[in-house]
C-alpha positions in Angstrom: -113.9 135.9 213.5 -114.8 138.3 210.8 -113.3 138.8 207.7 -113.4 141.8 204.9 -112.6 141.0 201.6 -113.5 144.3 199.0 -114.1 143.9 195.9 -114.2 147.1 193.7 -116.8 148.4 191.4 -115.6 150.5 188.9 -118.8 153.1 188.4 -119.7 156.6 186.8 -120.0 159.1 189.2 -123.1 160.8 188.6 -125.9 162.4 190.4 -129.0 160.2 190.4 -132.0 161.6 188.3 -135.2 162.1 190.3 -137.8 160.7 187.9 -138.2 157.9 185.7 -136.1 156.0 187.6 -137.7 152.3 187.3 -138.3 149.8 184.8 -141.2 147.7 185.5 -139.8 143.7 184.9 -142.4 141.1 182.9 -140.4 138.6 181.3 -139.9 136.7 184.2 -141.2 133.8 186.4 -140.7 135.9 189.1 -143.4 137.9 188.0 -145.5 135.6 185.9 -146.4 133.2 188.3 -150.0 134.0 188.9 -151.5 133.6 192.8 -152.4 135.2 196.1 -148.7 136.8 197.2 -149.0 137.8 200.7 -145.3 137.9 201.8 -142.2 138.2 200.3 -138.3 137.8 201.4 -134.5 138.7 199.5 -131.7 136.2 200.5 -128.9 134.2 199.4 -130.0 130.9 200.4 -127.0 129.6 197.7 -124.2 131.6 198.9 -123.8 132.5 195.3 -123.4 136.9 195.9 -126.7 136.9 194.4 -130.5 137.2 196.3 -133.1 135.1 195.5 -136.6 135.6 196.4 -139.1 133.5 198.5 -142.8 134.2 198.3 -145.1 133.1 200.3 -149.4 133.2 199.2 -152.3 133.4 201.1 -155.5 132.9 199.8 -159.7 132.5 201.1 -160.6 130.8 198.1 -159.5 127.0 199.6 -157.3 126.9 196.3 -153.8 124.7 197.8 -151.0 127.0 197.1 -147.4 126.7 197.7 -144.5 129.2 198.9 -142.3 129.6 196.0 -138.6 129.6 195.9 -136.9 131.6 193.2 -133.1 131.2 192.2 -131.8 134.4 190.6 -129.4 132.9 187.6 -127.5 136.1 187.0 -127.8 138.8 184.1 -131.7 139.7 185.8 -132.9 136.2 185.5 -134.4 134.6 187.5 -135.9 130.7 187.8 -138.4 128.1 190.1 -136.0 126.6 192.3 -137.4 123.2 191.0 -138.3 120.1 193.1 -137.5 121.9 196.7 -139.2 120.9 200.1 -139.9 124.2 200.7 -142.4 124.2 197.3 -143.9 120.4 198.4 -146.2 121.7 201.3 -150.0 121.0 200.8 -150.3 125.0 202.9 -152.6 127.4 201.2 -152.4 129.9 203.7 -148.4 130.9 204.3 -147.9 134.7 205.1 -144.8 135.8 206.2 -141.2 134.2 205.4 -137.5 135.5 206.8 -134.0 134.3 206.1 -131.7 134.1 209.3 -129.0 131.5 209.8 -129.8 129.9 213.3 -127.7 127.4 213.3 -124.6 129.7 211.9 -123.1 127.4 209.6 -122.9 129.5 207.2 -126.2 129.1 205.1 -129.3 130.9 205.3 -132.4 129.0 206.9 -135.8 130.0 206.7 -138.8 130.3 208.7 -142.4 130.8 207.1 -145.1 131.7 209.7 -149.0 130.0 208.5 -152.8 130.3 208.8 -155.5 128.7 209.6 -154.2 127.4 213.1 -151.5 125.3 211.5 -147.9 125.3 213.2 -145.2 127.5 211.6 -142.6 126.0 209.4 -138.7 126.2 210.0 -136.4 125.0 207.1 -132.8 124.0 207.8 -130.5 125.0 204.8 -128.4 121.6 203.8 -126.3 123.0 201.1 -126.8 122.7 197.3 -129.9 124.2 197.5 -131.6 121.5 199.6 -133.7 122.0 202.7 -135.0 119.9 206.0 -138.3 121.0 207.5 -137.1 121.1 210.7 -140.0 119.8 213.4 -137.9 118.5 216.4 -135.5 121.7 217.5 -138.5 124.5 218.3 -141.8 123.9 219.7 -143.6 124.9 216.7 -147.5 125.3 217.9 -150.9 125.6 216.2 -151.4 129.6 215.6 -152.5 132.1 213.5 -149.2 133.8 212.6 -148.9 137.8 210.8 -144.9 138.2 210.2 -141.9 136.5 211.5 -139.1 138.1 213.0 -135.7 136.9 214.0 -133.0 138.8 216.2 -130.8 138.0 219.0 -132.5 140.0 222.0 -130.6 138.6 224.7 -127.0 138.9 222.8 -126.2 135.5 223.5 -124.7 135.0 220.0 -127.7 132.9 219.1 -130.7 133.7 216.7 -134.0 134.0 218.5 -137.4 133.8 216.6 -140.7 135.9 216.6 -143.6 134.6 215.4 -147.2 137.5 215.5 -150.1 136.1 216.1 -153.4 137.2 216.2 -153.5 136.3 219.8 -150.9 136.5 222.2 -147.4 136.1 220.4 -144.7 133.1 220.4 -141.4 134.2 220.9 -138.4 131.5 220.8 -135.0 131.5 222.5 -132.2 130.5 220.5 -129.9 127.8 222.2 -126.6 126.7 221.3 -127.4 122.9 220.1 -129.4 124.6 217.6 -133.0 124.1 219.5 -135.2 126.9 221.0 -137.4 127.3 223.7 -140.4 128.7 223.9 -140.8 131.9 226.4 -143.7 131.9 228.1 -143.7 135.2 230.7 -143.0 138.7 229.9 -145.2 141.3 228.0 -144.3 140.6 224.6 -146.2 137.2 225.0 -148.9 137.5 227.4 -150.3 140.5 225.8 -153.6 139.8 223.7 -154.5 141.7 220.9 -155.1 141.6 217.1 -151.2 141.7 216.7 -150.7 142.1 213.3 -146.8 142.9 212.3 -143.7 143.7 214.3 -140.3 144.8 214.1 -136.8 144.8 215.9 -135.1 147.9 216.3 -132.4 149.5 219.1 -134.3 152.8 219.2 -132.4 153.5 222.4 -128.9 153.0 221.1 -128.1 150.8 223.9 -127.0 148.3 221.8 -130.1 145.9 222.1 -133.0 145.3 219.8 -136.4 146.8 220.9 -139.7 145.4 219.7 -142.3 147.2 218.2 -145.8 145.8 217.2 -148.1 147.3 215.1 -152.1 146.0 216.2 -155.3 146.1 213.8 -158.9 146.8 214.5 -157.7 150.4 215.8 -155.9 149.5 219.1 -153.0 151.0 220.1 -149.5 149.9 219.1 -147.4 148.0 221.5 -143.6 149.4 222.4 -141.2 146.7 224.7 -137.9 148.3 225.6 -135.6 145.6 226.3 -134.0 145.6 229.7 -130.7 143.9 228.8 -131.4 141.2 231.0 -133.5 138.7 228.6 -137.0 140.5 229.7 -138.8 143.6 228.4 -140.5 146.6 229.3 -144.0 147.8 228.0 -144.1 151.5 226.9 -147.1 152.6 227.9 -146.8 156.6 227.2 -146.0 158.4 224.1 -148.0 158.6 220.8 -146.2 155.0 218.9 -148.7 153.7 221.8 -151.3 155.9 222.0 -152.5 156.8 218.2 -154.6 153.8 217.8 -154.7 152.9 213.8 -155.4 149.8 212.0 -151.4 148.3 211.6 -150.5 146.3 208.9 -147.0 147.2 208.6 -144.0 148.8 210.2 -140.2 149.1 209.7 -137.6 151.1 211.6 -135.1 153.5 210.1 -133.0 156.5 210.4 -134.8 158.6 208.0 -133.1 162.0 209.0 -129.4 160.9 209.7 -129.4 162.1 213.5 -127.5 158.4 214.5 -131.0 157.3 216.1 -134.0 154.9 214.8 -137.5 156.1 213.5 -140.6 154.8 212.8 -143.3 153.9 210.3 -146.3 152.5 210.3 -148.8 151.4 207.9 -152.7 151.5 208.5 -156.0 151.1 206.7 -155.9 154.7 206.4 -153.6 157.6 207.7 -150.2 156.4 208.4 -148.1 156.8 210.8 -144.1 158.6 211.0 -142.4 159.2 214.0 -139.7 161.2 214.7 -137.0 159.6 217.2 -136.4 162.6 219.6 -133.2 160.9 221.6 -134.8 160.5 224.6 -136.3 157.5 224.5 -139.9 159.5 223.7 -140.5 160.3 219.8 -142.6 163.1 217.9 -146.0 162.1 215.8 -145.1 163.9 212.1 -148.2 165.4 210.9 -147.6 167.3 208.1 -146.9 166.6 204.5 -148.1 163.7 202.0 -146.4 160.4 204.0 -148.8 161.4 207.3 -152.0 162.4 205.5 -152.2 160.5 202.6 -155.4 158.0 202.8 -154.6 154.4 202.0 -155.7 150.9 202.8 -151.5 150.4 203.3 -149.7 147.3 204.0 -146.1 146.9 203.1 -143.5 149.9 203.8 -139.8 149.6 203.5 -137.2 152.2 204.1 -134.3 152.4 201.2 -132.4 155.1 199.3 -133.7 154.5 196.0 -131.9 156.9 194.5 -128.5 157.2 196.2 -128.8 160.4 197.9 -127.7 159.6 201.2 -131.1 159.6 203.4 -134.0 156.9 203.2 -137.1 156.8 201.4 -140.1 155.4 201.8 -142.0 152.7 199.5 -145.7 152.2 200.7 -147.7 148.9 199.3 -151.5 149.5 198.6 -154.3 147.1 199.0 -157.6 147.0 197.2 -157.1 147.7 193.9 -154.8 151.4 195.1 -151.9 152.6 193.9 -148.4 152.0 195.7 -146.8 155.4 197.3 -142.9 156.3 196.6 -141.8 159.1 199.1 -138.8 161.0 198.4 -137.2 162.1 201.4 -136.6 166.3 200.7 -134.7 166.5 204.7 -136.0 168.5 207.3 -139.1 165.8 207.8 -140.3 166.5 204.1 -141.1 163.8 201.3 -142.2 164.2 198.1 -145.3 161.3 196.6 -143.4 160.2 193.4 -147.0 159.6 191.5 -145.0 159.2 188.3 -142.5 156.4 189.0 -143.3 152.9 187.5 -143.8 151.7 190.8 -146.4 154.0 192.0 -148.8 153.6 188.9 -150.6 150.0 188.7 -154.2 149.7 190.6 -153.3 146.7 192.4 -153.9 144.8 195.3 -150.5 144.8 196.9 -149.5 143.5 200.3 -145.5 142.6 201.1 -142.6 144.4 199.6 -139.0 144.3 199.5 -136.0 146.5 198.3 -133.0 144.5 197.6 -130.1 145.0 195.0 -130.4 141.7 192.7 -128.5 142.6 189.8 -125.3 143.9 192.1 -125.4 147.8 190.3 -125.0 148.9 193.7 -128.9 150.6 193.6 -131.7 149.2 195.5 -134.7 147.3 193.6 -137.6 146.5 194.4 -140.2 143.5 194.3 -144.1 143.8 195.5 -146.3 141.1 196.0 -150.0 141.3 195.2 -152.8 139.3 196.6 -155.6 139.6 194.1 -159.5 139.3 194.9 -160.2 136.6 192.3 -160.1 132.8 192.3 -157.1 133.6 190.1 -154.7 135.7 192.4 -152.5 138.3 190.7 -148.8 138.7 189.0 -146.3 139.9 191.2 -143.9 143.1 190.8 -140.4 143.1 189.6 -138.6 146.9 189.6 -135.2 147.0 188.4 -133.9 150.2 189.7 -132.6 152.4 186.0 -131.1 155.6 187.8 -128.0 156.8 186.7 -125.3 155.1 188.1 -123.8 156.6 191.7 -121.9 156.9 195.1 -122.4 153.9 197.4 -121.1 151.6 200.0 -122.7 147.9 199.8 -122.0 145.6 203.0 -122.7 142.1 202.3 -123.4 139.8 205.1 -122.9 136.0 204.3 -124.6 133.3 206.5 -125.2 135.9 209.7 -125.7 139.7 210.2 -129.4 139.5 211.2 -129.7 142.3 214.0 -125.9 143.7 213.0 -126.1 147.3 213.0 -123.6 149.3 210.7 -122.4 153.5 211.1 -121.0 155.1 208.6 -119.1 158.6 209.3 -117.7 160.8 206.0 -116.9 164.0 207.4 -120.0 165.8 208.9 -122.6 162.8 207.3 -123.4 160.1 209.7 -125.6 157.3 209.1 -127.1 154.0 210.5 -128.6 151.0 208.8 -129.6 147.6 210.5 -129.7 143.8 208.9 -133.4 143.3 209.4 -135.0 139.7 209.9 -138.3 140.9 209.0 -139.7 144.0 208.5 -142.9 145.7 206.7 -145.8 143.6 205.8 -144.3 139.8 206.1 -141.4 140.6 204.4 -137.5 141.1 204.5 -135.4 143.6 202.9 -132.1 142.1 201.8 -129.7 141.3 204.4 -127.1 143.4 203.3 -126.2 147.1 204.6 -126.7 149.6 201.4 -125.6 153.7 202.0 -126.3 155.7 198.9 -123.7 158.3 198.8 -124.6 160.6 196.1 -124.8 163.8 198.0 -120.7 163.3 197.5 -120.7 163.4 193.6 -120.5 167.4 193.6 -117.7 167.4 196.2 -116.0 163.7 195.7 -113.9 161.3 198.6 -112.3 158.3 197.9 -113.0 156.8 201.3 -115.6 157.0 204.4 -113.6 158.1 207.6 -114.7 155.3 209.5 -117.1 152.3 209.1 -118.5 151.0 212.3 -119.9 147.3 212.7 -122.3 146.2 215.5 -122.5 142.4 215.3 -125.9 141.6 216.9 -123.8 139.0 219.4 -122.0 142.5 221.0 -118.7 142.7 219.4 -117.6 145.5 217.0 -115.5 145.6 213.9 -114.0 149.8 213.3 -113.1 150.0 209.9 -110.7 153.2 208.9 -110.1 154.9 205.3 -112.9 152.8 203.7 -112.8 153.0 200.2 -116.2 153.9 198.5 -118.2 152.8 195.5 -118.0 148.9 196.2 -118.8 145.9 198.2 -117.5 144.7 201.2 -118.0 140.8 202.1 -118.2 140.1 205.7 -118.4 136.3 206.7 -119.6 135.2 210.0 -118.4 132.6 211.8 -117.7 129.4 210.3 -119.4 126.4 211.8 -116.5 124.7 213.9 -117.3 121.8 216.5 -115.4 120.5 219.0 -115.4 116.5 218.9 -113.2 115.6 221.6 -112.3 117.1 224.6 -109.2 114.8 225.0 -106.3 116.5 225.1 -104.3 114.9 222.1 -100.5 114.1 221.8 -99.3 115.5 218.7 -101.0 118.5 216.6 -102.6 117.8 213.2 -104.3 119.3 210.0 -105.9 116.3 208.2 -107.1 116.8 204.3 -110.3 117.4 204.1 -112.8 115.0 202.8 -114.1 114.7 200.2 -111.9 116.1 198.2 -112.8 117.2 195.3 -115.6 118.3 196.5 -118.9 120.8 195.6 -119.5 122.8 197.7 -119.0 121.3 201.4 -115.9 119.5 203.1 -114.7 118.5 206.2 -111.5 119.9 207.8 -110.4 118.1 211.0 -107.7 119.5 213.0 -106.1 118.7 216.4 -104.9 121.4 219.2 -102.4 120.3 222.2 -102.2 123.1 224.1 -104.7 126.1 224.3 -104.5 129.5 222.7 -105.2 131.0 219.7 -105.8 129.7 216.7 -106.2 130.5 213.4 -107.4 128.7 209.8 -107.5 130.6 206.7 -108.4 130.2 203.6 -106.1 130.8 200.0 -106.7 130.5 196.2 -103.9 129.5 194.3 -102.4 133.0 193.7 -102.0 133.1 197.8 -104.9 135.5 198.3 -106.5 134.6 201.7 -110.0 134.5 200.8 -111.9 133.2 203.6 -111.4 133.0 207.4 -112.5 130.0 209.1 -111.6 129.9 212.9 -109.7 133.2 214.6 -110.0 132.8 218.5 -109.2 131.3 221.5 -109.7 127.3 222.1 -109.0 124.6 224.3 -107.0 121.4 223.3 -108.6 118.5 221.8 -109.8 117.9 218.4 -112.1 119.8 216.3 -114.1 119.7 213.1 -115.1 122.4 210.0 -117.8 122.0 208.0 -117.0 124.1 205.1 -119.5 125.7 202.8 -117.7 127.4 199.5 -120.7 127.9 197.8 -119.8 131.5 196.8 -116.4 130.2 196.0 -115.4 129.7 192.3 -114.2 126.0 190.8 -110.6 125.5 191.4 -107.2 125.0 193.5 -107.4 125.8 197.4 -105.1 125.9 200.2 -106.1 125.8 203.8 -103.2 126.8 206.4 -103.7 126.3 210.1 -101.9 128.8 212.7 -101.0 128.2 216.1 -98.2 129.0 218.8 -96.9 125.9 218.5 -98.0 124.3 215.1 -98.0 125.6 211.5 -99.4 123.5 208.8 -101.2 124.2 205.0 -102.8 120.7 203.1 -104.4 121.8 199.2 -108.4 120.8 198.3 -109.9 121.2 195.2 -113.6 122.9 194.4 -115.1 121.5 191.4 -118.6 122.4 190.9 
């Protein structure tokens, strides 16, 4: 149901430089739109290979202010995605935003959580860059919401949404016609508290996602271990619930290469790192720069800035501070890189991000900054400048959210997770990025295995994986079943329309059950795209088709069967 395609970077294989290794952007919209930033998120919403950005502003001023929806044009530009539903709301207060495709037809949706006792807002992803504010499918109530968080707890195959609230929190249940219910019992939702951010992470390595919350006004953090069984269980032991701290971030990640998940978390003052001891318990880091530094912190992101195989750690400021780069040394050191571009501005900074929009295979980054005047504050664009390197770049189109990638090269093993949401009301990119400098001095042409956890259960094992590029993995294509009458000849009808740009219709009839497959060719006989690999009963079925990231030109579509073999030609022209 999943399908690889590589494509192949040709880079200089050089060791990354340690220093200097950012250039601060200004020329852009992106970062010359003046206002009150408070969250920030990288997708594809265009299905183009290229992340966009959404940012979302808060402000106490009663100023109306709008999310705003940035289209990355290629070569580092960027643009106002224009007349857009998601730009058209009369919301001033908007603070968190995520990309996750609930619906799985390929396109990223999104979901902004609000202020000010307003209900969130959900946006269904038509295609061509058009939305739907979607009001009917998930009981949307009146809250006052801190980040947004999507995963699929209960492995069902089906997105499920978290929405913080200062209050008791609203979790929904994704449902296979695309609604959600609302969960009403269980910990994660009857517990009160300033709750502030959260994050999913499988800390346990059990293969399900584990909550974590971080509180304000110095309670303790909440811990739910998920039971495998739809419900959770609240840690109540352990220092993640028993430091106290004033939370405004937090974000998961292996920061030491030991195969298991630690944790960060920001606070109006010390932060916190802890050490994932394998046990389900974890050890409180006290020592060194990242624990004791003093900081009104909000955002923090893992990423390997500078491709050396382990994860840093990017730490946004608030009130007029400056941000924090840590440099991850091994052996539970980092280094406060108080020279790099984006650790040297005073500002007011809230969400962050690290995403790779100019596909060099490094990881950028973008801030967001509040401000404390009527006028609100530019955001931050960093375009990482570090010497080209080692990497592997896994690119998860439509889904992924929750997927959970291993990567083994000899003795170096590493985990990263697709987050849908992390930080201060943020996302990273949903894409997997390992840097793999630490190989420049001893080189491999390929990883000795690549392991994918698809958050529905399933796993992909990848062998001999060649390095230095991208690998596109597509989720599953949108297929519906339109009659369960069993029909009395098999068929592949041409799609309609045709031309078209940049979704058709493929209808296609199956007499007796058993696998089936429908692939995708361009005129040279490449396959690129996989549409429907599995099992299904007869009757007749219908594709919606998105080829979005698909170049103009001549297609051919071929369905497989035991029985029935059949190709019919469309044509993209966008």
């Amino acid at each position: 149901m999943k399908k690889i395609i590589p494509l192949l970077f040709i880079l200089c294989f050089l060791s990354a430089s340690y220093s200097q290794m950012f250039q601060k952007i200004s020329n852009q919209p992106l970062v010359t739109e003046q206002g009150f930033g408070s969250g920030c998120a990288w997708g594809d919403y265009n299905n183009d290979g290229k992340l966009d950005m959404i940012v979302t502003s808060y402000n106490d001023f009663g100023a109306t202010t709008y999310p705003l929806l940035y289209k990355n044009m290629g070569n580092g530009n960027f643009q106002l995605a224009g007349d857009n539903t998601i730009m058209t709301n009369s919301l001033y207060q908007t603070l968190a935003c995520a990309w996750g495709d609930y619906n799985y037809d390929g396109r990223m949706d999104l979901y902004i959580a609000t202020g000010l006792n307003q209900p969130d807002l959900l946006y269904k992803n038509m295609g061509g860059g058009n939305f739907t504010r979607i009001t009917n499918c998930v009981p949307l109530v009146n809250g006052h919401s801190g980040g947004v968080n999507w995963t699929d707890y209960n492995k069902d195959g089906y997105l499920d949404i978290l929405s913080v609230q200062h209050g008791t929190n609203l979790l929904y249940k994704g449902l296979p016609n695309g609604d959600f219910q609302q969960v009403t019992t269980g910990p994660i939702v009857t517990d009160n508290g300033l709750h502030r951010r959260a994050v999913w992470g499988d800390y346990n390595n059990d293969k399900y996602p584990d909550l974590f919350v971080a509180n304000g006004d110095f309670q303790n953090d909440n811990l739910y271990l998920n039971n495998k069984n739809g419900t959770f269980t609240k840690i109540i032991t352990g220092p993640v619930v028993t430091s106290g701290g004033y939370g405004s971030g937090c974000a998961w990640g292996d920061y030491n290469n030991d195969g298991w998940l630690d944790l960060f978390v920001a606070n109006s003052g010390k932060n916190f790192l802890y050490k994932n001891n394998q046990n389900g318990t974890f050890t409180k880091i006290t020592s060194g720069a990242i624990a004791n530094d003093e900081d009104n912190s909000f955002g923090c992101n893992w990423g390997d800035y500078d491709n050396d195989g382990d994860l840093d750690m990017f730490v946004a400021n608030n009130y007029g501070q400056k941000n924090a780069l840590y440099r991850n040394d091994g052996n539970d050191n980092f280094t406060r890189m108080n020279s790099e571009a984006v650790s040297t501005d005073n500002s007011s900074s809230v969400g962050s991000a690290w995403g790779d929009y100019n596909n060099d295979g490094k990881l950028d980054l973008f801030v967001v900054n509040q401000g404390s005047g009527p006028q609100g504050e530019n955001d931050y664009l960093f375009k990482n400048t570090g010497a080209s390197n080692w990497y592997l770049m896994l690119k998860f189109w439509g889904g992924g959210i929750g997927t959970r990638v291993k990567i083994r090269i000899g003795s170096y093993v590493a985990i990263r997770e697709v987050s849908g949401g992390n930080g201060c009301s943020s996302q990273d990119m949903p894409w997997i990025h390992f840097g793999l400098g630490f190989l420049a001095d001893n080189p491999v042409s390929a990883a000795d295995s690549v392991i994918v956890d698809w958050h529905d259960g399933t796993t992909e094992i990848l062998t001999n994986v060649t390095l230095n590029q991208e690998l596109d993995f597509f989720g599953v294509v949108p297929v519906q079943q339109i009659s369960s009458e069993v029909p009395t000849v098999y068929s592949l009808e041409q799609n309609y329309p045709n031309p078209f740009n940049p979704v058709t219709n493929i209808n296609y009839s199956i007499v007796t059950g058993g696998e089936v497959r429908v692939t995708l060719f361009d005129i040279s006989g490449k396959e690129v795209d996989v549409l429907v690999d599995g099992v299904q009963s007869p009757g007749k079925y219908a594709i919606s088709y998105d080829a979005s990231r698909l170049p103009s030109g001549v297609y051919f579509y071929r369905i497989q069967t035991e029985g029935f073999t059949d190709t019919k030609k469309m044509i993209l022209v966008k």
